[in-house]
N, CA, C and O atoms as a GROMACS GRO file, in nm:
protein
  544
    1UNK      N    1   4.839  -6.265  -1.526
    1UNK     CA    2   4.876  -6.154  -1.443
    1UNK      C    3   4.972  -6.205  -1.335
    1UNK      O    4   4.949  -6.319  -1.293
    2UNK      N    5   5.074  -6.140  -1.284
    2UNK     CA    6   5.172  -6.163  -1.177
    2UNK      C    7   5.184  -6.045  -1.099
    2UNK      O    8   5.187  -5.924  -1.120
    3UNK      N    9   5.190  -6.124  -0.999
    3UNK     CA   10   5.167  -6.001  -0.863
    3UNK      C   11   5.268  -6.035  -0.737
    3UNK      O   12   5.262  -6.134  -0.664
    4UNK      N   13   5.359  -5.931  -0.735
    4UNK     CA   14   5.458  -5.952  -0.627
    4UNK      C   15   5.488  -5.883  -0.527
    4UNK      O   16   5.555  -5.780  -0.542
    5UNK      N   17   5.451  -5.920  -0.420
    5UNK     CA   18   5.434  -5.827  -0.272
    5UNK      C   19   5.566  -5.803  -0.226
    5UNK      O   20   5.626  -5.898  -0.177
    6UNK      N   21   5.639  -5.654  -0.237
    6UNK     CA   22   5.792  -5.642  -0.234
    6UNK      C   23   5.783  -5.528  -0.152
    6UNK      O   24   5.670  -5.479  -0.147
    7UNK      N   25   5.893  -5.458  -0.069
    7UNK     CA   26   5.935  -5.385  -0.002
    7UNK      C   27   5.888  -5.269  -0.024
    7UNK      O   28   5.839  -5.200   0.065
    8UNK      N   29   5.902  -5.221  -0.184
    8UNK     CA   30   5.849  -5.080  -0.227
    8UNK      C   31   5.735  -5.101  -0.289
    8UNK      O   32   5.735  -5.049  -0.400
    9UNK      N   33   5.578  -5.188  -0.244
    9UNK     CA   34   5.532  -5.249  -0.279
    9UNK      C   35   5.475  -5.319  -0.373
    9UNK      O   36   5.544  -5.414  -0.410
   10UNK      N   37   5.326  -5.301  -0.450
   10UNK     CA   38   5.329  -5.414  -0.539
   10UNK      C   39   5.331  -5.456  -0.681
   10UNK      O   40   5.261  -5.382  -0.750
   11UNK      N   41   5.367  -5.513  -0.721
   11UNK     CA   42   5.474  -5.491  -0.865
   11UNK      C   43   5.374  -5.599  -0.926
   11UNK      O   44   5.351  -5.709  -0.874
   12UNK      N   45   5.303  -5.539  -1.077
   12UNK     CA   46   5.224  -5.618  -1.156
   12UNK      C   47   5.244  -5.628  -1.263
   12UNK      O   48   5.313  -5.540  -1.315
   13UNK      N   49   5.198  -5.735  -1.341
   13UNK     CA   50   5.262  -5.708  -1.466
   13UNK      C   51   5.171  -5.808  -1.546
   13UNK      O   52   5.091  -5.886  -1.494
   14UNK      N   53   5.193  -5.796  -1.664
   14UNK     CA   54   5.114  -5.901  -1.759
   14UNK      C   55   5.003  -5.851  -1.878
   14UNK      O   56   4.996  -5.728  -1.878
   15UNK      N   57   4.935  -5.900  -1.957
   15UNK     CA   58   4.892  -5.802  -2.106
   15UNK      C   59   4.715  -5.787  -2.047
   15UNK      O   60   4.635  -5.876  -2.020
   16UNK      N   61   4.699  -5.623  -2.043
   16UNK     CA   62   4.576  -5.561  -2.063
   16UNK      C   63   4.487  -5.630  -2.180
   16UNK      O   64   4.367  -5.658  -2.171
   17UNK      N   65   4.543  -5.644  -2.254
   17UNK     CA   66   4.484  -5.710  -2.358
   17UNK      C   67   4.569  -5.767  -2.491
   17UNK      O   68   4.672  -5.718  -2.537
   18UNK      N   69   4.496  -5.885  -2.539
   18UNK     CA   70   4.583  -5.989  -2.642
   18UNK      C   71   4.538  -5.929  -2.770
   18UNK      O   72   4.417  -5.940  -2.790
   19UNK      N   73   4.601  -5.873  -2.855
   19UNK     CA   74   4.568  -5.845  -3.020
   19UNK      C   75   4.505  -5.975  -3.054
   19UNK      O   76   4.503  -6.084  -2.996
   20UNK      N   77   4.454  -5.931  -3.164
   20UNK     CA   78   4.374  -5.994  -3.229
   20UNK      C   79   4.264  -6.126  -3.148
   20UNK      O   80   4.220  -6.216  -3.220
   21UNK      N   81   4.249  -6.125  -3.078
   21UNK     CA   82   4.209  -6.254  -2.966
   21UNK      C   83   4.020  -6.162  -2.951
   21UNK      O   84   4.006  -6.040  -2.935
   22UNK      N   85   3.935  -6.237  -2.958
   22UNK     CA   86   3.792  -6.195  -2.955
   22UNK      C   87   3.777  -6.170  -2.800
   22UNK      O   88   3.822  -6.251  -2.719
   23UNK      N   89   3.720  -6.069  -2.767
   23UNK     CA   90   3.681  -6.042  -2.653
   23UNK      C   91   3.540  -6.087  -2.596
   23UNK      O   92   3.457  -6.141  -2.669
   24UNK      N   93   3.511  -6.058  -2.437
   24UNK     CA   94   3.374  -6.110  -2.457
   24UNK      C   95   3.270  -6.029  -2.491
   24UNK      O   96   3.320  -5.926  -2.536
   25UNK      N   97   3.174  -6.022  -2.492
   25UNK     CA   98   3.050  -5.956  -2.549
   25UNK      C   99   3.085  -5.839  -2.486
   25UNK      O  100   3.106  -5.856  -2.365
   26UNK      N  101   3.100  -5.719  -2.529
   26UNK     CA  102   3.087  -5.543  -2.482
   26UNK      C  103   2.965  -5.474  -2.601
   26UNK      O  104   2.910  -5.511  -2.705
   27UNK      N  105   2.965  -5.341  -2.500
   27UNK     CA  106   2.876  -5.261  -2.575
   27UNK      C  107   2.946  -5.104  -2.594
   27UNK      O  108   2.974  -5.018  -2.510
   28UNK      N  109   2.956  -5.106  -2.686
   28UNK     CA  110   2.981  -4.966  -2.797
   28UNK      C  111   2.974  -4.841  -2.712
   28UNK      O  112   2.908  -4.832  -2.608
   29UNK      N  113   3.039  -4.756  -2.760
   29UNK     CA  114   2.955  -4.640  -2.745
   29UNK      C  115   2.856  -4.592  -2.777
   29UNK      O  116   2.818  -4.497  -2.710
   30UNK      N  117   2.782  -4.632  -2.881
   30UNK     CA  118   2.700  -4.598  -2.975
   30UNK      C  119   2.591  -4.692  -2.896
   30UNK      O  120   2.485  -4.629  -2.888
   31UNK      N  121   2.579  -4.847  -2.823
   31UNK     CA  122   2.505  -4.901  -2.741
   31UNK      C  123   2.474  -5.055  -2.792
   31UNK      O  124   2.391  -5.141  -2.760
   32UNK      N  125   2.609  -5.045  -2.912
   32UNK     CA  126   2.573  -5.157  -2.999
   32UNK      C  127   2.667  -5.295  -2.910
   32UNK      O  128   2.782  -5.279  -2.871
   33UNK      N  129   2.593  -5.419  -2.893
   33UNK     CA  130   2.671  -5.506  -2.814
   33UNK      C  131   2.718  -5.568  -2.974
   33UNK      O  132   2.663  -5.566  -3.084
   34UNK      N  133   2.825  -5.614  -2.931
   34UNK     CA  134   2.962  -5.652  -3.018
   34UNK      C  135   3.077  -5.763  -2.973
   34UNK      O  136   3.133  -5.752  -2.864
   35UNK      N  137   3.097  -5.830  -3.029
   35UNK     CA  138   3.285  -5.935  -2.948
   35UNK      C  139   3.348  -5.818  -3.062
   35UNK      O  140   3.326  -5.782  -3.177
   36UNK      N  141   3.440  -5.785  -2.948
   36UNK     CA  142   3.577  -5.681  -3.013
   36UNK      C  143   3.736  -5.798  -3.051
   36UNK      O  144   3.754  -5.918  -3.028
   37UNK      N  145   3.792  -5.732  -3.092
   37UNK     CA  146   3.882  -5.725  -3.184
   37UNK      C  147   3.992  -5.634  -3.182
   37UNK      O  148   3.960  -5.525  -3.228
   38UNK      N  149   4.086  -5.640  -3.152
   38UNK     CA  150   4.185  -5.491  -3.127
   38UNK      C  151   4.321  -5.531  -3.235
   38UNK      O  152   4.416  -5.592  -3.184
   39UNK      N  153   4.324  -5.504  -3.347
   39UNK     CA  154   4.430  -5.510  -3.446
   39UNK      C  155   4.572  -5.535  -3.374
   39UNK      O  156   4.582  -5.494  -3.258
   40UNK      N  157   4.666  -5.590  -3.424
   40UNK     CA  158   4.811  -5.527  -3.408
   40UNK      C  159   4.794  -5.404  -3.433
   40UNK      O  160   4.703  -5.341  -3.487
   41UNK      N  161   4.972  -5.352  -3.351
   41UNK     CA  162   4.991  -5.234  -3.383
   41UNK      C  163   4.851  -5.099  -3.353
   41UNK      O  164   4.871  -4.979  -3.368
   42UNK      N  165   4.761  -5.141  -3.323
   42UNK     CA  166   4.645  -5.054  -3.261
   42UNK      C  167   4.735  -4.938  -3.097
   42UNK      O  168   4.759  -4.819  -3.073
   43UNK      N  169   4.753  -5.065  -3.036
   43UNK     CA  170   4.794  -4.974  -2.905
   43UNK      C  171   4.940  -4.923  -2.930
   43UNK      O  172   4.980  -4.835  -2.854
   44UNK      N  173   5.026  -4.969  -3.031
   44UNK     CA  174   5.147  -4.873  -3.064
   44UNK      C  175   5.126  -4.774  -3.059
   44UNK      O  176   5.171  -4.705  -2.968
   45UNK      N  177   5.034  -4.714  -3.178
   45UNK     CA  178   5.011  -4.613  -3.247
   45UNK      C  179   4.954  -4.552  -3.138
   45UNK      O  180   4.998  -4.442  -3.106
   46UNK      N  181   4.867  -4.599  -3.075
   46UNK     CA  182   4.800  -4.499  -2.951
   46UNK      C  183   4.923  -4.460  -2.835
   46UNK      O  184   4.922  -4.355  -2.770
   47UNK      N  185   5.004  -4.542  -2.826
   47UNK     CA  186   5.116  -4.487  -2.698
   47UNK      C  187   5.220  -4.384  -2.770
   47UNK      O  188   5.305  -4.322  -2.706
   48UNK      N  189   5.205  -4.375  -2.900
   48UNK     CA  190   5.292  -4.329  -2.965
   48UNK      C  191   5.264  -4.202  -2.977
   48UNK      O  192   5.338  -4.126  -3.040
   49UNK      N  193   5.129  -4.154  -2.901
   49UNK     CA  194   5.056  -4.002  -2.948
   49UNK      C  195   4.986  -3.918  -2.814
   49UNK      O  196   4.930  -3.811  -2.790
   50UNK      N  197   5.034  -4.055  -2.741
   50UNK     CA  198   5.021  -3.978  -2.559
   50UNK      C  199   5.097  -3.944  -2.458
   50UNK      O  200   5.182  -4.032  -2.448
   51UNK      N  201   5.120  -3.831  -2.345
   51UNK     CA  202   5.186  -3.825  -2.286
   51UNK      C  203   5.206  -3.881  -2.122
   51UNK      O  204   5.297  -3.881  -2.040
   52UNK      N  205   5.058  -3.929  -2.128
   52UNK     CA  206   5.057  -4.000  -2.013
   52UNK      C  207   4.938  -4.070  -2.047
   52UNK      O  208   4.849  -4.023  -2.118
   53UNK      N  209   4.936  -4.225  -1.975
   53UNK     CA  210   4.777  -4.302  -1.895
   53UNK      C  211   4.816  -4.381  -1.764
   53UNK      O  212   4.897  -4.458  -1.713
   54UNK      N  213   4.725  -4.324  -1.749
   54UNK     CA  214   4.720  -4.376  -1.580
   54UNK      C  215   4.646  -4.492  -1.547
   54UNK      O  216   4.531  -4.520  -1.582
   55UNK      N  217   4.714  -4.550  -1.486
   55UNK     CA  218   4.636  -4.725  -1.449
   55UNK      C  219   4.537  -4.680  -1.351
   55UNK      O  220   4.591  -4.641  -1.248
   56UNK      N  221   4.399  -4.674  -1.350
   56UNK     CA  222   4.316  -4.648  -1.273
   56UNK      C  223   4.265  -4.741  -1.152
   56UNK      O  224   4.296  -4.860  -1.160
   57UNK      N  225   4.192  -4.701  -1.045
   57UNK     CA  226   4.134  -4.832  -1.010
   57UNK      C  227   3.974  -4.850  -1.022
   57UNK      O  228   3.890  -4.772  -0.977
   58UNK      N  229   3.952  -4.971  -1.092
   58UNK     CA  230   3.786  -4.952  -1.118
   58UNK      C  231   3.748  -4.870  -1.205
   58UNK      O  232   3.625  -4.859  -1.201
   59UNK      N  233   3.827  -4.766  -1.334
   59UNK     CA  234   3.798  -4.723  -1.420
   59UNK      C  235   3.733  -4.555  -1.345
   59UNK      O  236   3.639  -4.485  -1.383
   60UNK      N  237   3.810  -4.541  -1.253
   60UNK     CA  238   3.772  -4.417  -1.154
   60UNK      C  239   3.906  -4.307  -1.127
   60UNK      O  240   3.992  -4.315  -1.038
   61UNK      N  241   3.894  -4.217  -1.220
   61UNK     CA  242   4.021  -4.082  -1.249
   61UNK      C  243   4.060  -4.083  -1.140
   61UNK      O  244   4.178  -4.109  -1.115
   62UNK      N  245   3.965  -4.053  -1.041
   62UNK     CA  246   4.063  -4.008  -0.926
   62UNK      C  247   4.109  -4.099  -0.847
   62UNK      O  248   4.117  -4.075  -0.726
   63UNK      N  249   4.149  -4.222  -0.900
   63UNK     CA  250   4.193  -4.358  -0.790
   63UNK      C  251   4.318  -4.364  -0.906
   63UNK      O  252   4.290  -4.414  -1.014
   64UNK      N  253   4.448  -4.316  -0.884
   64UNK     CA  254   4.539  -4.317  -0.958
   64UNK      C  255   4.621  -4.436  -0.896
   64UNK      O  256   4.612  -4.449  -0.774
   65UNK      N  257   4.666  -4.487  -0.936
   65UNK     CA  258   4.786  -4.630  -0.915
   65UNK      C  259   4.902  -4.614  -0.921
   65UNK      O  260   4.985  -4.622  -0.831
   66UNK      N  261   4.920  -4.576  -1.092
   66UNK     CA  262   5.044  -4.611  -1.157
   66UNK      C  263   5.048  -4.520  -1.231
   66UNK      O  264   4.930  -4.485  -1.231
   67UNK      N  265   5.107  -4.444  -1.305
   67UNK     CA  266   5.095  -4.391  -1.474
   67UNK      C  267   5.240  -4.388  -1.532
   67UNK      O  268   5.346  -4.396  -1.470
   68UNK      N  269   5.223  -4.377  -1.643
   68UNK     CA  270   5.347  -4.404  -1.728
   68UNK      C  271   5.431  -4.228  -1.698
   68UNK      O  272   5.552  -4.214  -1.717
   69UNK      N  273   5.361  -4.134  -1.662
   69UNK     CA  274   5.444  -3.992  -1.665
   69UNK      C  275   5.544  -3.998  -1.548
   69UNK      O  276   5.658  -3.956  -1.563
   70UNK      N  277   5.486  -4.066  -1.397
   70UNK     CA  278   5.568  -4.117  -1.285
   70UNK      C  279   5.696  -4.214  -1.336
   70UNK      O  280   5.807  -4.209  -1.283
   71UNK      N  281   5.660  -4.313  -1.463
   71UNK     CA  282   5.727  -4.382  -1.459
   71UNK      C  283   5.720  -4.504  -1.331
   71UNK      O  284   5.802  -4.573  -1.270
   72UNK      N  285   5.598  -4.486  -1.332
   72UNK     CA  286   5.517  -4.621  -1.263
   72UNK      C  287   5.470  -4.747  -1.310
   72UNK      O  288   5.433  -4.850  -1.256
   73UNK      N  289   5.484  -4.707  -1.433
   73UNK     CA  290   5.374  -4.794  -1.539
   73UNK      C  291   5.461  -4.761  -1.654
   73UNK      O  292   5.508  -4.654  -1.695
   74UNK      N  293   5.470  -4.926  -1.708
   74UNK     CA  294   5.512  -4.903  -1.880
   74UNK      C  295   5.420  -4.988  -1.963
   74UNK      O  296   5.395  -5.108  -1.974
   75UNK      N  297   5.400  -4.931  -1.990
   75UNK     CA  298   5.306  -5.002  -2.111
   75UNK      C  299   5.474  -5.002  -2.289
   75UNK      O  300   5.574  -4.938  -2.318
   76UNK      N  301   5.388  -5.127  -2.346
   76UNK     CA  302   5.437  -5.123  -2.465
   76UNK      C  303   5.310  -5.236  -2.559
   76UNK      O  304   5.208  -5.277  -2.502
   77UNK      N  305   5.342  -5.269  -2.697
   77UNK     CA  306   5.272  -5.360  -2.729
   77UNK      C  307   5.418  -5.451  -2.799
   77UNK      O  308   5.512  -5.398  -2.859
   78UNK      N  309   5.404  -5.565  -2.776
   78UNK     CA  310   5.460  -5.649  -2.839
   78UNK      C  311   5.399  -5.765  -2.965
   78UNK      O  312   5.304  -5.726  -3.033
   79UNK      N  313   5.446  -5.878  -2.987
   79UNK     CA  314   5.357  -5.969  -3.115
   79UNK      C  315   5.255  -6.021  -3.018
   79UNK      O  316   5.197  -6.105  -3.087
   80UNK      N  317   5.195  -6.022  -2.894
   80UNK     CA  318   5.116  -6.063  -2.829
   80UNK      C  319   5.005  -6.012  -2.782
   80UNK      O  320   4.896  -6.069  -2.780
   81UNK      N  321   5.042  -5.847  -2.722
   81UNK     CA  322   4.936  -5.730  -2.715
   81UNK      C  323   5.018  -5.645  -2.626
   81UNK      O  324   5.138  -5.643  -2.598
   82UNK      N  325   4.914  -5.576  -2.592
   82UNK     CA  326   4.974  -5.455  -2.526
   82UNK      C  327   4.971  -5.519  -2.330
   82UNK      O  328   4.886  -5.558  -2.250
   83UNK      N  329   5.143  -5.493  -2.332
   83UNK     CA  330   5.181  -5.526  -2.205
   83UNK      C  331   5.204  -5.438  -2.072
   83UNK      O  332   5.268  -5.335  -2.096
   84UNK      N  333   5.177  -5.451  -1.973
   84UNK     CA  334   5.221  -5.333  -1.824
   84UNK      C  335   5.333  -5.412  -1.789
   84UNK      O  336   5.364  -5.528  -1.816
   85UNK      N  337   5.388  -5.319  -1.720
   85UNK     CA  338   5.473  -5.338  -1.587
   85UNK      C  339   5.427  -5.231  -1.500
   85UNK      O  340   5.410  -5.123  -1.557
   86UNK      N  341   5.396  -5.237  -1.334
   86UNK     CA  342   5.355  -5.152  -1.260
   86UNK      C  343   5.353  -5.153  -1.145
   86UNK      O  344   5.282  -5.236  -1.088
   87UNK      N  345   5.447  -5.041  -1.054
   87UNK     CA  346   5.435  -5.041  -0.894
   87UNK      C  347   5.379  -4.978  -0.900
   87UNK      O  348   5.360  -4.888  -0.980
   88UNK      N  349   5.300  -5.033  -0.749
   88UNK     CA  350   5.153  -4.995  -0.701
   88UNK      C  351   5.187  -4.976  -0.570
   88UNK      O  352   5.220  -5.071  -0.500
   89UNK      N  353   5.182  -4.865  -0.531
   89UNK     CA  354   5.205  -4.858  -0.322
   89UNK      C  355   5.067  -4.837  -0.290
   89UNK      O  356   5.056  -4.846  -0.168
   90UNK      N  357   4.966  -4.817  -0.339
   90UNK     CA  358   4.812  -4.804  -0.274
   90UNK      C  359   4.836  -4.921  -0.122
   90UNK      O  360   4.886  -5.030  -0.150
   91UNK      N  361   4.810  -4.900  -0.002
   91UNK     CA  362   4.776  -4.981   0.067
   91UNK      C  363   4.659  -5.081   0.037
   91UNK      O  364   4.679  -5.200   0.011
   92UNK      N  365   4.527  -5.019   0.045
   92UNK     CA  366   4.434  -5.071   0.044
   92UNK      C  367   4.449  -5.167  -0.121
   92UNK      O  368   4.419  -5.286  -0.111
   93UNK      N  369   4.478  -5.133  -0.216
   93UNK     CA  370   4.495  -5.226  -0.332
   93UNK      C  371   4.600  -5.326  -0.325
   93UNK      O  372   4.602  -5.426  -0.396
   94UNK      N  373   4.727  -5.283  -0.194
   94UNK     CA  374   4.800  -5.424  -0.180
   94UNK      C  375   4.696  -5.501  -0.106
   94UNK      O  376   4.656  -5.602  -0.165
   95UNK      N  377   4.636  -5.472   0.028
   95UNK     CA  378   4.570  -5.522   0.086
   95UNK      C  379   4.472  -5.661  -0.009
   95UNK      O  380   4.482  -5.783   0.007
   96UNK      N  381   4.362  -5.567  -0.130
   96UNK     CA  382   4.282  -5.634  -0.193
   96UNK      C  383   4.390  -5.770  -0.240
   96UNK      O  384   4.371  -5.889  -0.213
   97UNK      N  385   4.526  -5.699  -0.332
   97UNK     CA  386   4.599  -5.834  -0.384
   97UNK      C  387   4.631  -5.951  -0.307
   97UNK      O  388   4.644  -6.059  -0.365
   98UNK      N  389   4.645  -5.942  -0.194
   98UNK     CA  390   4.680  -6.016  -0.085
   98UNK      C  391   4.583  -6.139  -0.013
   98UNK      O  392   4.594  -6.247   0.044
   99UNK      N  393   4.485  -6.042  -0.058
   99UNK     CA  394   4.333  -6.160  -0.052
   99UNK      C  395   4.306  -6.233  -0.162
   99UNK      O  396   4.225  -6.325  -0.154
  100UNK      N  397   4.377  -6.200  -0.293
  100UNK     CA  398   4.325  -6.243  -0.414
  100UNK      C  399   4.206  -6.233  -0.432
  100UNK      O  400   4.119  -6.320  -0.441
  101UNK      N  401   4.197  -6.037  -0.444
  101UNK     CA  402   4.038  -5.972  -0.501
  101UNK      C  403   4.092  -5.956  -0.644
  101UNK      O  404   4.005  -5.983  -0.726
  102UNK      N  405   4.206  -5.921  -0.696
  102UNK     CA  406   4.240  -5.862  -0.821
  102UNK      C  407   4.222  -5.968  -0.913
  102UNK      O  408   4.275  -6.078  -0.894
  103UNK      N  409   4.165  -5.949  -0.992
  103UNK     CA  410   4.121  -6.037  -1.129
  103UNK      C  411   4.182  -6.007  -1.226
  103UNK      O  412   4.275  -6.082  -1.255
  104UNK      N  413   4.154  -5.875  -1.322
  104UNK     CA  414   4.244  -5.835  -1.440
  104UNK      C  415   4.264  -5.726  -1.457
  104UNK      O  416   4.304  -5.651  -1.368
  105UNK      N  417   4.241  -5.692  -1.578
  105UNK     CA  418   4.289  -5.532  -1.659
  105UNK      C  419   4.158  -5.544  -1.734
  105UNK      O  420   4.099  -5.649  -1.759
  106UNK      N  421   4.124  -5.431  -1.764
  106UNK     CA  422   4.086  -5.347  -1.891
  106UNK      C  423   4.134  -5.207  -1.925
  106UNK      O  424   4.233  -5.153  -1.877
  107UNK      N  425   4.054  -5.158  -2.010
  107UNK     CA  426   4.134  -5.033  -2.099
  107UNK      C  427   4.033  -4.952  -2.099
  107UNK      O  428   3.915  -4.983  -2.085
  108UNK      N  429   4.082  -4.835  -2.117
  108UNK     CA  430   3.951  -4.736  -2.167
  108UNK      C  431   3.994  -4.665  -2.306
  108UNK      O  432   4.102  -4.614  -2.332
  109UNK      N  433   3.897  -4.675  -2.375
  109UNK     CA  434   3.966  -4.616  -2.506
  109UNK      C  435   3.856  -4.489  -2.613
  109UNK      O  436   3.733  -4.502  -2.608
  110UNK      N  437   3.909  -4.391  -2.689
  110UNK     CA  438   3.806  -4.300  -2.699
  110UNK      C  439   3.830  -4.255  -2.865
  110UNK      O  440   3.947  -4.278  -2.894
  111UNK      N  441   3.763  -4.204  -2.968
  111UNK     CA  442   3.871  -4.163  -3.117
  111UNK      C  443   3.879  -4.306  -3.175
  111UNK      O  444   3.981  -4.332  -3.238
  112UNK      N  445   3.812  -4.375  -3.166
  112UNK     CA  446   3.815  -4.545  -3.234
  112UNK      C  447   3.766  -4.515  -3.379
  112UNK      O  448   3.671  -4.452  -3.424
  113UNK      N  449   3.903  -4.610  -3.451
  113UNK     CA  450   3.834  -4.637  -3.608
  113UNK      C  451   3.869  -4.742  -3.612
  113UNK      O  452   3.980  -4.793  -3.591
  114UNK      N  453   3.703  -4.811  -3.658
  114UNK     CA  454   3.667  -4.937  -3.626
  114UNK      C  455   3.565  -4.965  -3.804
  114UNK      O  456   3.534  -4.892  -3.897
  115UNK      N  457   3.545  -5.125  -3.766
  115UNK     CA  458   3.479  -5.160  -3.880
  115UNK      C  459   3.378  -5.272  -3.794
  115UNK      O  460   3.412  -5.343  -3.699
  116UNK      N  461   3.268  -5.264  -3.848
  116UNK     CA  462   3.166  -5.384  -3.735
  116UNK      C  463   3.128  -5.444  -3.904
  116UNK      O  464   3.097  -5.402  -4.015
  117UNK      N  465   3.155  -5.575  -3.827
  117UNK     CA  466   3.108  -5.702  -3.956
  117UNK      C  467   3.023  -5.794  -3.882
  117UNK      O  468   3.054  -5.859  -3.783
  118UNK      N  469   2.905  -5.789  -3.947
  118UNK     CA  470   2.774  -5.860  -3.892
  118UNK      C  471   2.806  -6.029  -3.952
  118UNK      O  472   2.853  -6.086  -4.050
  119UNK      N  473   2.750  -6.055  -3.830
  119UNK     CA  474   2.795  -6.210  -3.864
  119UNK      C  475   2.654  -6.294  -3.828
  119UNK      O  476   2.591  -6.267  -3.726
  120UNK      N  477   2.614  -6.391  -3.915
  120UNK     CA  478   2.496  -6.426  -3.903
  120UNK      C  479   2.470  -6.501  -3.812
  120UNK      O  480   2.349  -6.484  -3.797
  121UNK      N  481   2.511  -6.595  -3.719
  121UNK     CA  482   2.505  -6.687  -3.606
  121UNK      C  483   2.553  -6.610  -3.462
  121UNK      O  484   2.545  -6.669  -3.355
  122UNK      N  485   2.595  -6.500  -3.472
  122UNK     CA  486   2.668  -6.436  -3.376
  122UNK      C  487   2.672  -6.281  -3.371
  122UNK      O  488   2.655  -6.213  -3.473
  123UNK      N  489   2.695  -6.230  -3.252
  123UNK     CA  490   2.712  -6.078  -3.227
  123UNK      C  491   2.831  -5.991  -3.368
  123UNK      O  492   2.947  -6.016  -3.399
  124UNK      N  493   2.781  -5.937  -3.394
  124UNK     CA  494   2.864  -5.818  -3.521
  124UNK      C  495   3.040  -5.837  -3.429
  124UNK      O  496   3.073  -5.860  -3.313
  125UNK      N  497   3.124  -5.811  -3.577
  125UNK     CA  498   3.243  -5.877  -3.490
  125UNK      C  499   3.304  -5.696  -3.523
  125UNK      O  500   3.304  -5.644  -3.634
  126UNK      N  501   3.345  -5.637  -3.408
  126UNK     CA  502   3.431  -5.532  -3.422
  126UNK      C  503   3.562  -5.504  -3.446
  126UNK      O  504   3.629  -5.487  -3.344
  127UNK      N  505   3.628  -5.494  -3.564
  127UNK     CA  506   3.760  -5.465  -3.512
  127UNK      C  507   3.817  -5.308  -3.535
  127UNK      O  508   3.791  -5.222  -3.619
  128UNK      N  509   3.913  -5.314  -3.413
  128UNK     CA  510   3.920  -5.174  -3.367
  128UNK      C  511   4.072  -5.150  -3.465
  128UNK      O  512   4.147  -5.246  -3.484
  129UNK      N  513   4.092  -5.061  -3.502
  129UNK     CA  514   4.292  -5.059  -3.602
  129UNK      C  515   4.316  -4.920  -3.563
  129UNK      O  516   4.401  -4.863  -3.632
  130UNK      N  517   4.270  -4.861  -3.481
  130UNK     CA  518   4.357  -4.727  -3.400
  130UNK      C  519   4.255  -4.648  -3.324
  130UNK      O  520   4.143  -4.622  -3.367
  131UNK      N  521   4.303  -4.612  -3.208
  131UNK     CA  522   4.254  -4.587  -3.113
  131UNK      C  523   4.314  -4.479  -3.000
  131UNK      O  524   4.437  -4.482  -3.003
  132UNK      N  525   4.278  -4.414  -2.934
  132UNK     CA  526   4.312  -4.334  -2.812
  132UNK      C  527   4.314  -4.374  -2.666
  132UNK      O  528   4.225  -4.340  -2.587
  133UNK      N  529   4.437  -4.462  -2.626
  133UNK     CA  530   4.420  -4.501  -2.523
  133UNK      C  531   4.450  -4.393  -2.393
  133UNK      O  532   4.539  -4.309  -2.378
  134UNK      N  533   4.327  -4.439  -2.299
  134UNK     CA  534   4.246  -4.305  -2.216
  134UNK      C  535   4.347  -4.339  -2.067
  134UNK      O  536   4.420  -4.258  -2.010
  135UNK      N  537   4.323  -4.490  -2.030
  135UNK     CA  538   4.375  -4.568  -1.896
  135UNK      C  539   4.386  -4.705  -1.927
  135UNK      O  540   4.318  -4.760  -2.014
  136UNK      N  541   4.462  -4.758  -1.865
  136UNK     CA  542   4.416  -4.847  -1.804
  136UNK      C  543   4.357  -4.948  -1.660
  136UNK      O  544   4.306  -5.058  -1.678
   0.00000   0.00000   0.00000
């Protein structure tokens, strides 16, 4: 993640998440704990069928940041995963960056077709190959 404290303030950038790369232990919707998996081409197809997501803060609607409809936020996916770019004028969230509270990204995602492969030494391995991305 890169974070740059600028005039029109703060400008972030770097990948929500790496394709194909195992995540750490999450739990399902369904309540099933799992290491995920997010295909290539997964978050294409999802930016390709929305008109806006909004970079949230804390996974909380009404703490808006960034969104791609402002043209605050771009999301794309490249051979690596799905990448931001994003000004952020929140005071209080430059404030947090400034202390080095900000850690990372996650996603919220909803409409998943997925396949869970049980693995005998380890948590069922999920992988997700299209999806509805909600925020990030």
């Amino acid at each position: 993640m890169n974070i740059e404290i600028r005039a029109d303030g703060m400008h972030i950038s770097g990948y929500v998440n790496v394709t194909e790369k195992m995540s750490r232990p999450v739990i399902t919707g369904k309540g099933l704990k799992v290491v995920e998996v997010i295909e290539p081409r997964a978050f294409e197809k999802a930016l390709g069928k929305v008109d806006n997501v909004p970079m949230t803060k804390d996974h909380n609607p009404d703490i808006v940041l960034a969104e791609t409809r402002a043209k605050t936020l771009e999301l794309y996916e490249d051979a690596i995963g799905l990448h931001y770019d994003a000004t952020i004028t929140d005071e209080q969230t430059i404030t947090e960056a400034r202390a080095g509270k900000i850690k990372g990204l996650s996603f919220g995602m909803k409409n998943i077709t997925d396949t869970i492969e049980e693995r005998a030494d380890s948590l069922p391995l999920r992988r997700v190959s299209a999806l509805d991305l909600d925020h990030i």
